[in-house]
N, C-alpha and C positions, 0 to 999 in steps of 0.2 A: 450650552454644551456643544462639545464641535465632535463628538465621536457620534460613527452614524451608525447606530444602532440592526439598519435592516442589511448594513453588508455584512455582519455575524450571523444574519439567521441560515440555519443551513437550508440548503436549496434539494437537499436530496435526501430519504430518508433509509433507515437499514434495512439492510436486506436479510434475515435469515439465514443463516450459513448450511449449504447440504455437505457433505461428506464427499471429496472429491477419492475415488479408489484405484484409480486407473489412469495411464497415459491418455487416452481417449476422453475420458472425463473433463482431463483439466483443459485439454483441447477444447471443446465442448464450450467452457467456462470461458476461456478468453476469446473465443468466438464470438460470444455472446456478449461479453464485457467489453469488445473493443466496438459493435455494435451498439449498445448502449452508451460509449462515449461519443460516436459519430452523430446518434440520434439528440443527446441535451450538451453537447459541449461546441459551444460559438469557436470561428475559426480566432478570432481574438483574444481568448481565455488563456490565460497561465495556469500553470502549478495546477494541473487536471489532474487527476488518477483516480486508488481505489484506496481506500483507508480500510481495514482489517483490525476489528475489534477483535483480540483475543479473551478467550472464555475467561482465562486464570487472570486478567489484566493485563491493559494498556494497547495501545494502537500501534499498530505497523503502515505507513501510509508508502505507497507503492507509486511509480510511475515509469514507462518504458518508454525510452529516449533514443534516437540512433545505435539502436543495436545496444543499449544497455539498460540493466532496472537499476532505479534508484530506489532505496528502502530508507524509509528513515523511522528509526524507533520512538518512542515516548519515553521518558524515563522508565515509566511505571511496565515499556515492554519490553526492558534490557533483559529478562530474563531469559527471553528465545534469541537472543544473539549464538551463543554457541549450535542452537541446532540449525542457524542460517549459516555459518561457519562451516557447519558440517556439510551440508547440503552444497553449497557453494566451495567446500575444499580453499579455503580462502581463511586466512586471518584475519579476527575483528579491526575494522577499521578504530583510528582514535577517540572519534564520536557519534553520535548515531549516526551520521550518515553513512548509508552501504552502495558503492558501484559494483555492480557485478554485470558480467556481459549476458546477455538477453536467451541465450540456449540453456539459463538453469529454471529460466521461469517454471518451466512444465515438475520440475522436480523438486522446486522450490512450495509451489501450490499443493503438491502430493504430500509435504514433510509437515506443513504447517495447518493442511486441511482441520486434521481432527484437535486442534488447537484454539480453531476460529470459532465465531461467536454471530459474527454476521460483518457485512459489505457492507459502505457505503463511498459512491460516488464524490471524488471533493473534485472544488474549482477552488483557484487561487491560494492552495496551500504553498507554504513557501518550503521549500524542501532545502533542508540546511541551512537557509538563510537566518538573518539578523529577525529577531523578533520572534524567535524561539531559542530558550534560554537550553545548553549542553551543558550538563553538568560533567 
């Protein structure tokens, strides 16, 4: 067998989602979650962020790059594109992957709060790349 089994294991486990209600909340959150990536994310690691299981289904996996978030859906989480659309004033991109410039984050966190299900921290996810099938 030449696949190695302990780089699938996930390295980080969910978080519980609170209810973010306020500017200041989501402030709060990414304080503390960009904290949390300084404290277990090596300076050598790719494709870091935040993966955002939604209650209704599928994952929103999240990363903030020179001044932009990257979103990339699951299939199974096309269904909140239109309220990232709305949020973001933006049309859906062609496939999951979403660039949006980094000042929607706070309002992006507030729209999808009551939608999530709980956080977890990923390494090495590959955001739009080959080895994730876009339908």
């Amino acid at each position: 067998m030449q696949d190695n089994h302990d780089a699938a294991k996930p390295r980080f486990r969910p978080v519980p989602w609170t209810a973010l209600e306020t500017p200041a909340d989501a402030e709060l959150w990414i304080a503390e979650h960009n904290l949390a990536l300084q404290e277990h994310i090596a300076p050598n690691e790719t494709g870091y962020g935040v993966c955002f299981t939604l209650a209704e289904g599928g994952d929103l996996f999240m990363q903030t790059v020179d001044g932009a978030l990257i979103l990339d859906l699951t299939p199974e989480a096309e269904w909140v594109a239109p309220l990232i659309a709305a949020v973001a004033q933006a049309a859906p991109p062609q496939g999951a992957l979403w660039l949006l410039p980094d000042d929607k984050l706070v309002q992006l966190l507030i729209g999808l709060s009551s939608l999530i299900a709980s956080t977890t921290l990923v390494v090495g996810h590959r955001f739009g790349r080959a080895g994730r099938r876009s339908l």
